[in-house]
TIDO-277241 format. One line per 3 residues: for each residue x, y, z of C-alpha. Coordinates in pm, 1 decimal, m for minus. Layout:
X Y Z  ...;
END
This chain:
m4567.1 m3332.1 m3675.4  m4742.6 m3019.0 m3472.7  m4671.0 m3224.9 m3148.3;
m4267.7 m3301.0 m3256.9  m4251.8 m2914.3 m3310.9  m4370.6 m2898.6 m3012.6;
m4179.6 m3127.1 m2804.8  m3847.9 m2983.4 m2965.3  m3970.0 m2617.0 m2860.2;
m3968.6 m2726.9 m2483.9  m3643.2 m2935.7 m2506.0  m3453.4 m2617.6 m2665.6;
m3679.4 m2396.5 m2384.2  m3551.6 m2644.4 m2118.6  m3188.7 m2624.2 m2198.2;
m3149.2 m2283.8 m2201.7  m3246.7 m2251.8 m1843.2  m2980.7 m2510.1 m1740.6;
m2721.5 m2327.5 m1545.0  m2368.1 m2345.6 m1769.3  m2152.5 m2565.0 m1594.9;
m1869.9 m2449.3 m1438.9  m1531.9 m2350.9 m1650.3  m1268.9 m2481.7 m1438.4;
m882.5 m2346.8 m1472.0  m553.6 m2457.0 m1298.8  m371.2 m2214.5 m1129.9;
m29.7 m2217.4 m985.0  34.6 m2121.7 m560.7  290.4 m1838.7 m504.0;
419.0 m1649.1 m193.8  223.2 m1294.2 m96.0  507.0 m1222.0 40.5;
899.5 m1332.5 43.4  1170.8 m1096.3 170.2  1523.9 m1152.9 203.9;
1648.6 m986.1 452.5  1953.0 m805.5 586.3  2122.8 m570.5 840.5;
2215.9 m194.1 727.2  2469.1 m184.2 976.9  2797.8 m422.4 989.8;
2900.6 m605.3 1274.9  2963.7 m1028.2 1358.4  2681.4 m1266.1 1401.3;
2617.4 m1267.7 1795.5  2331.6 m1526.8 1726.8  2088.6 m1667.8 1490.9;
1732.6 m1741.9 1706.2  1545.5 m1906.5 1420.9  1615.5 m2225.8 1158.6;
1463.8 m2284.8 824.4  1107.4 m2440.9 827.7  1049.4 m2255.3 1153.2;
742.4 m2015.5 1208.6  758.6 m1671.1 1373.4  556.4 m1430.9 1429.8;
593.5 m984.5 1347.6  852.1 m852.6 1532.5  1053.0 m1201.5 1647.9;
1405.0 m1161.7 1691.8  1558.1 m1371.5 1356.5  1986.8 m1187.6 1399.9;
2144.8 m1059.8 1622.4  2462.3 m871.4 1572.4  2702.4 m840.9 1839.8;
2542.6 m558.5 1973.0  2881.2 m442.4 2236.3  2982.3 m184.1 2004.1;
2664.5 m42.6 1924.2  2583.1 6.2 2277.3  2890.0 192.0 2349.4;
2843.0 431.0 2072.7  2478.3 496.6 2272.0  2620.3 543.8 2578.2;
2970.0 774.8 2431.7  2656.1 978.3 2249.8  2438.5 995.0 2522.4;
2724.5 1160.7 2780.6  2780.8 1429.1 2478.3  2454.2 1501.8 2441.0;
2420.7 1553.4 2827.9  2721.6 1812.8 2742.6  2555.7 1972.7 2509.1;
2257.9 2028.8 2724.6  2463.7 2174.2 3030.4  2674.7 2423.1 2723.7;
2357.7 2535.0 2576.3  2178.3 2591.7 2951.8  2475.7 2800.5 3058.3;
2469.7 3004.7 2680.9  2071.4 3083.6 2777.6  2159.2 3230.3 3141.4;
2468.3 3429.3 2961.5  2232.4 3535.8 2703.1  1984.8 3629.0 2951.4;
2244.9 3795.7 3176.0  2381.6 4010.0 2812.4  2032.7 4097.6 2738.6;
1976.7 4253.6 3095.4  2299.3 4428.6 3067.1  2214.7 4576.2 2724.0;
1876.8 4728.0 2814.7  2045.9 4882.7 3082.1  2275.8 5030.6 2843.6;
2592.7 4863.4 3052.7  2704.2 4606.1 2737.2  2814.9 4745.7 2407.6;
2603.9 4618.9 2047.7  2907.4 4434.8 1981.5  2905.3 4234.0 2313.7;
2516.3 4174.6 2294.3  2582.4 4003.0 1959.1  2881.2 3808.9 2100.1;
2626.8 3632.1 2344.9  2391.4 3580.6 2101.6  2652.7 3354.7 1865.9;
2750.7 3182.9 2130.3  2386.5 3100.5 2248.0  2285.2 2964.4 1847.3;
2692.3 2808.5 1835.8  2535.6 2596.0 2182.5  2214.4 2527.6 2014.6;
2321.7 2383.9 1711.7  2616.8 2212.4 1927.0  2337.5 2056.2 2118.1;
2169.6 1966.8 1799.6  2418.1 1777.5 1651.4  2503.0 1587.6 1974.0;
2057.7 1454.8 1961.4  2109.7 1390.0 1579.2  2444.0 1169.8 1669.7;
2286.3 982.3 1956.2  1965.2 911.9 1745.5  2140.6 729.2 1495.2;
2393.9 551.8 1779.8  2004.2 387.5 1879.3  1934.5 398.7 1522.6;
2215.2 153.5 1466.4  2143.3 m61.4 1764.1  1810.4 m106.1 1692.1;
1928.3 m197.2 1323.5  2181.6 m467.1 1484.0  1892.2 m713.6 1515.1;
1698.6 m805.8 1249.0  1302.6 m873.9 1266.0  1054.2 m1036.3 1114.0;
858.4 m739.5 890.4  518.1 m986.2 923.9  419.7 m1335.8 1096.2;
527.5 m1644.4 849.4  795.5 m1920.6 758.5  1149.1 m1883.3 778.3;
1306.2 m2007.2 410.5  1679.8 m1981.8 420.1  1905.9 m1877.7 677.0;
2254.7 m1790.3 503.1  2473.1 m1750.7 858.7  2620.6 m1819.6 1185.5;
2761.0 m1691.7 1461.8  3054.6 m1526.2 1407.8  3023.5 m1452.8 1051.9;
3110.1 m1092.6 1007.8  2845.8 m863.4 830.7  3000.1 m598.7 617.6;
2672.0 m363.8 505.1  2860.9 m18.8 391.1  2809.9 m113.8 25.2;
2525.7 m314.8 m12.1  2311.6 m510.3 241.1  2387.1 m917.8 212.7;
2045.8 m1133.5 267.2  2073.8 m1332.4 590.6  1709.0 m1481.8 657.9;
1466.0 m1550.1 401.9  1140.5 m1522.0 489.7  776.8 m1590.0 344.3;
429.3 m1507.7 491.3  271.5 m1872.0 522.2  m72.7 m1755.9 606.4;
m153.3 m1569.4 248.0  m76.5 m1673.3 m101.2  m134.7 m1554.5 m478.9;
m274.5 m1779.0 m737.6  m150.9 m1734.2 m1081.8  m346.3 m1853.8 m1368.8;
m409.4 m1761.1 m1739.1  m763.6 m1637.5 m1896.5  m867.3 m1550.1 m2239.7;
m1015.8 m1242.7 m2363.3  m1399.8 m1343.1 m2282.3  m1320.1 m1501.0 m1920.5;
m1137.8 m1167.0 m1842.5  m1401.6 m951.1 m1935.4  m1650.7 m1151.1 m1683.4;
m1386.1 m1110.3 m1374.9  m1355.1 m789.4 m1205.0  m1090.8 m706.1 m888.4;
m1229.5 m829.2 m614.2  m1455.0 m1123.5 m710.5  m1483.6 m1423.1 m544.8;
m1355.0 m1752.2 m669.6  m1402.6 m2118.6 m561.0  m1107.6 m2317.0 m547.4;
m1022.9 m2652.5 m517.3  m675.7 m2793.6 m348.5  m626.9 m3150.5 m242.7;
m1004.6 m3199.5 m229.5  m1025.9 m2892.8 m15.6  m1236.3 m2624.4 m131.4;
m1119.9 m2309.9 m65.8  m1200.7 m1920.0 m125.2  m982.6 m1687.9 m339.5;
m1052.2 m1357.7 m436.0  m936.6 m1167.2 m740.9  m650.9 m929.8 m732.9;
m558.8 m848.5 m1076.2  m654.3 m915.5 m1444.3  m380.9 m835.3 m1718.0;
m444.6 m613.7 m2011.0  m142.4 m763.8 m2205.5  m138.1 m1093.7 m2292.9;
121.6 m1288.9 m2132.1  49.1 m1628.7 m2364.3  m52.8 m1641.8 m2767.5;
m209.2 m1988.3 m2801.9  m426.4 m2131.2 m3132.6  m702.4 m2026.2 m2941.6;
m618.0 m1633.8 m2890.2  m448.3 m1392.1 m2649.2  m411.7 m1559.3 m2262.1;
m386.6 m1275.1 m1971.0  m300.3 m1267.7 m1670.6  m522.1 m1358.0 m1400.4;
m381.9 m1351.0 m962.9  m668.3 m1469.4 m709.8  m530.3 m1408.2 m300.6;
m619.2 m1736.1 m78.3  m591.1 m1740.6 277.6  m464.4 m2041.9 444.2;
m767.0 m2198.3 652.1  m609.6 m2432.1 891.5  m254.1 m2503.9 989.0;
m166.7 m2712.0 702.8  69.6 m2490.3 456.5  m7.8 m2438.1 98.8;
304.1 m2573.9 m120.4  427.0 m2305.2 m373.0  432.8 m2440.3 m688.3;
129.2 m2645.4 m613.0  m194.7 m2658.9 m928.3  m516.3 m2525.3 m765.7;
m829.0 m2549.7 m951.4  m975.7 m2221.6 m985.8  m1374.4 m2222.0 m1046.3;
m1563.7 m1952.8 m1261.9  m1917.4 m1980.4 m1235.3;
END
């Protein structure tokens, strides 16, 4: 009997310094990031440089407006502001000249403060002509849209010679989605949230692949009542590790040691 007792001591003493095996919980792929995006000026469709499926890099070219107009509102700015330059320049020497004049007790008060109007009348002439002929660039620079980050063109919703009308509200042209970084949603109950922590690294299976994710957020309200109690939310980041996309939609297997 003393050596059964025994026995059972070191079996119980044995299992409890098993590892627990890992929990394992399905979690489904989402975009990072997915913009639609649009122009905030209007114009027609000069060309489209990309096609759905297609991957670009930040800064590519996606739309182009016809960008004729845009560059003659530059160049119709540009001469006034070169007007504006040459009024104010000439309102300085007059000012200069009225100044001179006064301290040498030749101009009246009232014809020292006439040059000095018509020098801050030339400034803020000059002013407004830099603030028009920054948003003439403004505009042409708006006239082509480009991809915000590197990823996978979506949807592309036009085609040369559509017109773009943007005064009330800006029409999505090219969708877009970064390829390279995606979210994994999953749910967790009340004890598996309390072990998880922003910023903790995950194992995850896809395909057969293992993969890293990290933790990004853990809800505070459940999103799920089950029999079993409150589910919250839990999002783990993944980075794509060779040049084979992840699927959105796709179940990953997320591993909590």
């Amino acid at each position: 009997m003393k050596s059964l007792r025994v026995s059972m001591l070191m079996l119980a003493m044995h299992a409890t310094a098993l590892p627990a095996l890992a929990e394992e919980l399905p979690a489904v792929v989402s975009w990072s990031q997915r913009v639609e995006l649009g122009t905030l000026v209007s114009g027609i469709v000069a060309r489209v440089h990309v096609r759905p499926g297609e991957a670009v890099g930040e800064g590519d070219p996606l739309l182009s407006l016809d960008a004729r107009e845009f560059r003659s509102r530059v160049a119709k700015f540009q001469a006034a502001h070169r007007h504006a330059q040459a009024l104010l320049a000439e309102a300085q020497r007059e000012d200069e000249r009225a100044m001179e004049l006064y301290d040498r007790t030749v101009l009246s008060d009232f014809e020292r403060n006439q040059a000095l109007i018509a020098l801050e009348a030339a400034r803020a002439q000059a002013e407004a002509a830099r603030a028009e002929l920054a948003q003439a660039r403004l505009a042409l620079e708006r006239s082509v849209i480009r991809a915000p980050f590197g990823g996978v063109v979506l949807a592309v919703d036009a085609a040369p010679g559509q017109s773009v009308v943007s005064e009330l509200q800006s029409a999505p042209l090219i969708t877009l989605a970064d390829d390279r970084h995606y979210r994994l949603n999953a749910n967790v109950d009340a004890e598996q949230a309390a072990r998880l922590s922003v910023g903790t690294a995950l194992r995850a299976t896809l395909r057969g692949r293992a993969l890293d994710a990290t933790v990004s957020h853990i809800g505070y309200e459940p999103v799920v009542q089950s029999a079993a109690g409150p589910r919250y939310a839990l999002v783990a980041e993944i980075r794509r590790i060779d040049q084979t996309p992840l699927r959105v939609g796709e179940t990953v297997t997320l591993h909590l040691d």
